[in-house]
C-alpha positions, 0 to 999 in steps of 0.5 A: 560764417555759422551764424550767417548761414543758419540766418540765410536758411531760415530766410530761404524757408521762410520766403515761400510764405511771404507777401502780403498787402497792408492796406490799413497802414494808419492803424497799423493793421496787419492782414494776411492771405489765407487758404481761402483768399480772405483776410486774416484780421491782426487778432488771429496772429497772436503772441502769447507770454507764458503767464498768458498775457496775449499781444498781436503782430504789430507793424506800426512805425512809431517813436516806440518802435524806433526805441526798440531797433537795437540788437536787445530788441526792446526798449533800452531807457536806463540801460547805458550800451558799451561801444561794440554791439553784442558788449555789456550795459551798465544800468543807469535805472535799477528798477529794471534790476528783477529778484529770483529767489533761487541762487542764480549762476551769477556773471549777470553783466553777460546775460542782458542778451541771454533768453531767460524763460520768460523771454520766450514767447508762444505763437499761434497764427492763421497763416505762416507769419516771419520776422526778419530783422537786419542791423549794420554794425561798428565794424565788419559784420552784420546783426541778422535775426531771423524767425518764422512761426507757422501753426500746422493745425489751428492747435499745433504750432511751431516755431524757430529764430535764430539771432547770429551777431558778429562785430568787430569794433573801433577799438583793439581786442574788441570782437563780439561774436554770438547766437540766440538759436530758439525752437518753440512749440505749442498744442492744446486740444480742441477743447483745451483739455491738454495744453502744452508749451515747450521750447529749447534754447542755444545760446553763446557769447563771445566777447573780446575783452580790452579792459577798457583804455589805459590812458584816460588822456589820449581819449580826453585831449581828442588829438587826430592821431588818436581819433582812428581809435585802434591806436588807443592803448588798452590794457588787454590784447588778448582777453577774451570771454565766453558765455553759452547756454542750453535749455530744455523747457516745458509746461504743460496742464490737463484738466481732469473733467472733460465737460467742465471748463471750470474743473481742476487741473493738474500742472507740470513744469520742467526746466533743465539748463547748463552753462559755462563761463569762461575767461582765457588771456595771458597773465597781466598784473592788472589783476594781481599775481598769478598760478599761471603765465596763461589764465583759462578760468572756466564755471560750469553750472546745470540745474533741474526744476521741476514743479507739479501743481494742483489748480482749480479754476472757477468763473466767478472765484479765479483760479486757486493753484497749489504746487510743490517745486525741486530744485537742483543745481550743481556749480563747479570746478575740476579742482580743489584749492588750498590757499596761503592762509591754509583756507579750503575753496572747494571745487563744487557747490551744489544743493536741492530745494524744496518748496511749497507755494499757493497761487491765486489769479483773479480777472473779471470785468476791469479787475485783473489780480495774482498773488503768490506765496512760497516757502522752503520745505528743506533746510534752506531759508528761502520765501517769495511773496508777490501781490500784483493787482491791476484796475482798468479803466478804459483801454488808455487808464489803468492803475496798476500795484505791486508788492514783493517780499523776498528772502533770497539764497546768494547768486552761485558766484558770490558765494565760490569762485576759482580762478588762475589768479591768486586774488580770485578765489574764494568760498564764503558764507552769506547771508540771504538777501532781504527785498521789500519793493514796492510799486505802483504805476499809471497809465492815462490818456495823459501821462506815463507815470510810476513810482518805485520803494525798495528796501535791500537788507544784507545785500551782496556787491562785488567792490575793488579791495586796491586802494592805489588809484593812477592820477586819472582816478583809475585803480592801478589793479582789479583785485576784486571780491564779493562782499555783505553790506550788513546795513538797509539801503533805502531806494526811491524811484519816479519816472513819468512818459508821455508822447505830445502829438501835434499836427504832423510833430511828436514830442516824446520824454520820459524822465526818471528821478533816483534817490537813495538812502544809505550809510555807504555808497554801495548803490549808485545811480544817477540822480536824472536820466531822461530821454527825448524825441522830436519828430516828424511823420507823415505820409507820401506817395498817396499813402504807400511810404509812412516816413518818421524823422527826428532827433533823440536826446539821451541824458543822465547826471554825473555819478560815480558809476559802476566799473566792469570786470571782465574776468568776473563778468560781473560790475563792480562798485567804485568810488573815485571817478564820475561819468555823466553829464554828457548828450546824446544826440541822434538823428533818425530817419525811418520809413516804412511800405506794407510792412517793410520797415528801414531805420536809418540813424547817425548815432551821437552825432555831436560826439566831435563838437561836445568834448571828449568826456563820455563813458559807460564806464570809468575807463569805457569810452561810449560810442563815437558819432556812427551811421547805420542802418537796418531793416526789419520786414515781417511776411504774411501769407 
């Protein structure tokens, strides 16, 4: 109730503003009607990242937008969905996997939806602009996002969203329940002398969590009885999670000179966030033996960042920056723990840091570059060096490289842990994480294509300490822990995209090869994945109705995946059941009139006639053949 509610507020504000004529549907063009009748181009509705890179408002129906309808929003290649919208994903690509060199909160399979820093955008608009967005769901509710973003003065802008999901699933104890509220503004003077982002943030994500199907076979064997999946056996009937956050940001700058553009600069950055996770259920055996006959485990964490910097800005060198950084963070528990081997697991780990580090940002011409360098000024051993360089040629050929070397302090929950379960509680001492990656990337008129090298020493994994495993080859319980491969995993990627156009046909495929080097099987990926669409588009109705229709085929060889562990949140390695080997096919139809678009998509369509061998995980069936369907309409006025 909450989340629809907020979500219809700001629909109801947001609907004053609205109406607008596109009468440029081929290119995609948005117009708008300003204060004085004319028509704002597309270039003035400008969405702006915080490192600068500026985009527009784009209302195009393509085969990359049709990629983007989902409740993340983005572009989904390499990450495999669990069945119930708002659950987890696990990653089939681990390039998408991105390194901080700080110690993070960890529990990172309940973040891929979590708004992190840089998945805040800026906004600065001619006229009111709104994006609404609506989605069915698996089962009674509704995924609603709802945003509008107005500038009160051409230096002034403010903007609010909400995204509110509720999902009750096919199968038992499988609610998903969250919201993303978000508040951004942005001011700069006249002159951008003074220039200031900031935003807050406030996030929560309730999972349900089953524990995936206890008896591999009833899914398997697909007898009817076992089709109207609430009859499935799971291992949990009333676990559930919670993952919620809040977040105060802002960065700001003001250049000493008021004539020179070019003068130096003084920066300031702070961030403060707080989180919590926590677990509740009746004690099962599934995860070992207990302190309690009803666990509820919660982590919390906040942390404090501040930077201040010095940048000089000039037209025909770049801009050199230099700034210092701290660093405080405080992870705990209301309890210490003494366990049987007499062995201490305090109830806190907290520390400060401090860097130093030097930046500088080149862009003239076709050539845009950035390096940075950073080093610890305290105790701990802490070091980033990232190089990124781009050449473009033509607006459809650019070369892109990229470089990073990184000494990274352990994520929080590897290093402390408690829980009401024996088994899950630990306080240890690792070593940093080493990372040398290496990429490079094409994009011509002709073809997608990137490759990828990364070198992990000391890297740290979560693995399952039982060795019984059923005959289904499910392990009979979780006893989870972190542990240190003291040994190089060697990483090798190559992926290749291109969309062929032919009359009114499309034909979209990207394809990713994996490969890795190591003495143990700690990093598993599939060998193959690959996605690709055939399509149809073409206008009617004297041009009013875009339509795009088509087929999607998702793939990826068999490999022993991953398995999630709700308690932790987190994936774990294993090393006895494959998944894969199984297609996705999905059956699309997608319109759109002005800049009103309707997906409509009967998801996995073949799941009856191709056999009953799919998973995300080990004991995580994927999702059965469904139909649903959404909207997403963007206002102008």
């Amino acid at each position: 109730m909450r989340q629809g509610f907020i979500c219809l507020l700001l629909i109801f504000f947001s609907i004053p503003a609205l109406s607008q004529t596109d009468n440029e549907l081929q290119l995609g063009k948005v117009s708008a009607k300003a204060a004085n009748d004319k028509k704002a181009p597309v270039d003035l509705y400008k969405i702006i990242t915080l490192d600068k890179d500026t985009t527009y408002v784009d209302t195009t129906l393509t085969i990359q937008r049709e990629y983007k309808f989902n409740y993340l929003r983005k572009d989904t290649f390499g990450l495999l969905q669990f069945l119930n919208e708002g659950q987890t994903y696990n990653t089939l690509d681990f390039g998408l996997k991105q390194f901080n060199p700080y110690p993070e909160f960890g529990f990172s399979a309940k973040h891929f939806a979590y708004l992190e820093v840089k998945d805040i955008n800026y906004y600065n608009v001619p006229t009111p602009y709104s994006d609404l967005y609506f989605k069915s769901v698996m089962e009674q509710g509704q995924n609603l996002d709802a945003f509008i973003s107005a500038n009160t003065s051409k230096n002034l802008n403010f903007s609010v969203g909400y995204k509110g999901l509720r999902s009750l699933g096919k199968y038992q104890n499988q609610l998903s329940s969250t919201g993303n509220f978000r508040f951004i503004s942005s001011y700069h003077t006249t002159d951008k002398r003074y220039i200031l982002r900031a935003h807050i943030t406030a996030q929560d994500f309730l999972n349900n969590e089953n524990g995936g199907i206890s008896t591999l076979s009833q899914f398997e064997e697909g007898a009817d009885i076992y089709k109207e999946r609430p009859r499935l056996d799971v291992y949990f009937s009333d676990a559930k999670s919670l993952l919620k956050g809040n977040r105060f940001f802002v960065d700001h700058s003001f250049r000493l000179s008021k004539s020179n553009p070019n003068g130096i600069v003084v920066q300031h950055q702070f961030n403060f966030e707080n989180k919590f996770f926590e677990f509740n259920m009746t004690a099962n055996d599934r995860f070992g033996e207990s302190y309690a006959s009803y666990i509820n485990t919660k982590t919390r964490h906040n942390r404090l960042y501040n930077k201040v910097g010095v940048a000089y800005s000039n037209s025909l060198l770049g801009d050199f920056q230099f700034f210092v950084d701290d660093y405080k963070y405080n992870y705990f528990y209301y309890r210490t723990l003494t366990l049987a081997d007499q062995s201490l697991v305090p109830n806190k780990n907290n520390d400060r840091i401090n860097t130093w580090g030097a930046q500088y940002n080149y862009q003239k011409n076709k050539w845009k570059g950035s390096f940075l360098l950073s080093n610890s000024l305290t105790k701990q051993s802490l070091a980033n060096i990232e190089a990124n360089v781009r050449y473009t040629l033509s607006e459809k050929n650019s070369i892109s490289l990229k470089y990073q070397n990184m000494n990274k302090l352990p994520d929080l929950n590897y290093v402390l842990y408690q829980s009401d379960y024996t088994a899950y509680n630990w306080y240890n001492s690792f070593k940093n994480e080493k990372i040398n990656n290496f990429e490079v990337e094409a994009k011509i008129q002709w073809l997608d294509a990137s490759f990828q090298y990364t070198v992990l020493n000391d890297h740290l994994f979560f693995a399952n300490t039982n060795p019984v495993y059923n005959a289904e080859g499910i392990a009979e319980q979780l006893l989870v822990k972190p542990f240190q491969y003291d040994k190089t995993i060697n990483y090798m990627s190559v992926r290749a995209a291109k969309d062929i156009k032919f009359w009114r046909m499309g034909f979209d495929i990207t394809l990713l090869y994996q490969k890795v080097d190591q003495s143990e099987a700690i990093l598993n990926v599939p060998d193959f994945t690959t996605r690709s669409s055939l399509y149809y588009s073409d206008y009617y109705f004297k041009k009013a109705l875009f339509l795009q229709t088509g087929v999607t085929l998702n793939y990826f060889t068999k490999y022993k995946a991953n398995d999630y562990n709700p308690l932790l949140g987190e994936f774990y390695i294993q090393n006895q059941k494959e998944i894969g080997d199984f297609p996705m096919l999905d059956f699309f139809i997608n319109a759109k009139v002005r800049t009103f678009r309707i997906f409509l998509k009967a998801e996995h369509f073949n799941s009856s006639f191709t056999g009953y061998n799919y998973y995300t995980a080990p004991n995580y069936p994927y999702r059965d053949f469904m139909v649903r369907f959404g909207v997403v309409w963007n206002f102008f006025s």
